[in-house]
C-alpha positions, 0 to 999 in steps of 0.5 A: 920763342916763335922767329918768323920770317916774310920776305917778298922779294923779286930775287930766287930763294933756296928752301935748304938755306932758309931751313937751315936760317930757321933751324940753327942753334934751335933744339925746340925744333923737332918738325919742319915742314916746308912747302914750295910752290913752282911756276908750272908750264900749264893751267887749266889746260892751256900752255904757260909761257910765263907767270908775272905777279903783282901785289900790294906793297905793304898791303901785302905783308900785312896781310901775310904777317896776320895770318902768321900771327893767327898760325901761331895763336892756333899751333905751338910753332917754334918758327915760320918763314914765308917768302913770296916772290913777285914779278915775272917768273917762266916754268920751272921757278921757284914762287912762294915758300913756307916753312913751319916749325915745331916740337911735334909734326901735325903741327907743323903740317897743319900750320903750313896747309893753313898759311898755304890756303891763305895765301892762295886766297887772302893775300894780294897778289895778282897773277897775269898769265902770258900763253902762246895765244895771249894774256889773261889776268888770272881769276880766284878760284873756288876750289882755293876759297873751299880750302881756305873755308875749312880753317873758319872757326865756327862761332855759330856753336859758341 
């Protein structure tokens, strides 16, 4: 049985304490793969002071709970967590984790690049950058979408 969890919250997380939320009393498990994504104090070669992020509640965990859905149709996963935080963060805060888990680790690994680049490029969030010499609401990026492409299945061969 696949658990899986989606939190979008304002408030910090601990990526210890959600591993061990996902992996208590589980013997199934034999691979976790977390990823963290950290707020950074420079992008593209400018300076970042803070990072506020915006999305559609709702919308938003919807959309995110789809692609848990499709990593579990494509990988056999024992668990997933995915949380996501919003508002304004400044360098060096937590932002976004997931966690996959599986018997075996490429699964694990693959399931997590996957929900990563989906989230980057899919789920709705906006993100407005503040630097020392003004704001900029911050545009998709195309590496981020060629990422994601590789996940498209081809249905031109079937």
């Amino acid at each position: 049985m696949m658990a899986a969890t989606i939190r979008l919250q304002r408030e910090d997380f601990d990526a210890a304490t959600e591993v061990a939320a996902l992996t208590r009393g589980r013997t199934d498990i034999g691979a976790v793969v977390t990823f963290s994504g950290i707020c950074r104090d420079h992008e593209g070669g400018h300076g970042v002071s803070a990072m506020t992020l915006e999305h559609y509640p709702g919308m938003a965990e919807e959309e995110i709970a789809r692609h848990v859905a499709e990593a579990q149709a494509r990988w056999p996963l024992q668990g997933v967590t995915v949380i996501h935080r919003y508002g304004r963060m400044t360098p060096g805060d937590n932002i976004v984790l997931v966690v996959t888990a599986s018997a075996h680790r490429q699964a694990a690994f693959e399931a997590a690049s996957f929900l990563m680049d989906y989230l980057k490029t899919r789920a709705p969030f906006w993100k407005l950058e503040e630097r020392p010499d003004g704001k900029d609401w911050v545009a998709a990026k195309d590496s981020d979408d060629d990422a994601a492409a590789r996940w498209v299945k081809d249905n031109a061969a079937s």
